[in-house]
N, C-alpha and C positions, 0 to 999 in steps of 0.2 A: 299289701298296703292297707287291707281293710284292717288289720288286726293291728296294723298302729294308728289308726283313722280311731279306733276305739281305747287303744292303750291311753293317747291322748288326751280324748272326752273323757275317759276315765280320773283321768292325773287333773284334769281341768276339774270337773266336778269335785273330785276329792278336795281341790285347794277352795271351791269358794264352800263346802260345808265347811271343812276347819276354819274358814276367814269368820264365815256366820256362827259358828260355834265360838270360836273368841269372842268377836264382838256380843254374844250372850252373856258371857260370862265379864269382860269387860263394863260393860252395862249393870250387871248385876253387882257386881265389885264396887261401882259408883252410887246405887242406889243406898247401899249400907251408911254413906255419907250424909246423904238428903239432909240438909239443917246446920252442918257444920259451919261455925262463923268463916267469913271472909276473913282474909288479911292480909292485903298489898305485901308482896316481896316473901311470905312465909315460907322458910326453908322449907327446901324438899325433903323429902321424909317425913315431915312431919306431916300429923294425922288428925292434929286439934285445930288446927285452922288451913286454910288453903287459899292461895289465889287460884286464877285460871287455868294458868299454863302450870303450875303445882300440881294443879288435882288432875289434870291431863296425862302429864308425867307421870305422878304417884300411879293412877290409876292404870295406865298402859302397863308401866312396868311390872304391877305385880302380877301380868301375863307373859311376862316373857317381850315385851314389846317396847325398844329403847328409842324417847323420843329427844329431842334437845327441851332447856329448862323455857325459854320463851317463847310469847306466844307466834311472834314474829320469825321465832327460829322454827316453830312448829309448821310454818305456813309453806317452808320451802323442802320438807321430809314429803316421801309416800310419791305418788301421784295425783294431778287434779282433777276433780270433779265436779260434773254440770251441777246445778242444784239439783234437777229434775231426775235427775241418776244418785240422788244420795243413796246410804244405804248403813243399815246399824253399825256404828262402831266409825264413820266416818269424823273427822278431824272438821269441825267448820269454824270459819272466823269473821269477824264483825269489826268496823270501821275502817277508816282510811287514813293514814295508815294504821298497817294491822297492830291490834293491842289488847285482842279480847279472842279466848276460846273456849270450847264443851265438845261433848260429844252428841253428835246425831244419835238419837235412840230410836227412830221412824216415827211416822204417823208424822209429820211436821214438828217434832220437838228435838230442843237441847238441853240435855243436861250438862249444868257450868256453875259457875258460883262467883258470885259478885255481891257487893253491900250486903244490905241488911237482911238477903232471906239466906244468904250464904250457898253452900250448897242446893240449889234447885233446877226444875225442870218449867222450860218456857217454849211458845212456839214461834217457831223463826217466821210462819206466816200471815203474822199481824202486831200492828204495834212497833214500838222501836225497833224490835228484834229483825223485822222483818224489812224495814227501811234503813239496818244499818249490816244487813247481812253483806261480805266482801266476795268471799272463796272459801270452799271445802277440798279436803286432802285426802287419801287413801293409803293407810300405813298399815290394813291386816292384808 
């Protein structure tokens, strides 16, 4: 028993370095973006502009990581989490009903892209972001 007590922890540890090693790299994958204009409804795949749930998309997938196109569809993938348990590479969403998302990067920030700064990074703990924060998802 002890020796599957460890095989376990083992298989448990290995999956949340690879979950933390994705969302790295996930992350960084999205940083390459920073500034790209917004644009309501922008086909997926594409790379010169993004909405929300585009660059949410775009960005999972070219990890290996297959989400639905909106953000509403994004809200019900993964499993849920507290705020207070976020964690890099988490899915979080904003208003009521859902229609806005980014990715948790830690330290209290989201990177997402909306209007005019397009692609950016904002902190969900203060400000609009933070009075309009709904639920966060878990899809690494």
């Amino acid at each position: 028993m002890f020796l599957n007590s460890n095989s376990a922890q083992a298989a448990s540890t290995s999956a949340s370095v690879s979950a933390t090693s994705k969302a790295t790299k996930i992350i960084n994958t999205g940083k390459k973006y920073m500034g790209v204009r917004y644009k309501f409804g922008a086909k997926t795949g594409n790379t010169s502009s993004f909405d929300c749930s585009s660059f949410t998309q775009y960005i999972f997938r070219q990890h290996g990581v297959n989400i639905p196109r909106s953000s509403k569809q994004q809200s019900k993938v993964g499993k849920f989490v507290p705020k207070s348990q976020l964690k890099p590479g988490d899915l979080v969403f904003f208003y009521s009903p859902i229609h806005h998302v980014g990715i948790y990067i830690g330290n209290g920030k989201v990177m997402h892209t909306y209007g005019k700064p397009g692609v950016t990074i904002s902190s969900i703990n203060s400000g609009w972001w933070k009075d309009h924060y709904t639920t966060a998802r878990r899809v690494l």
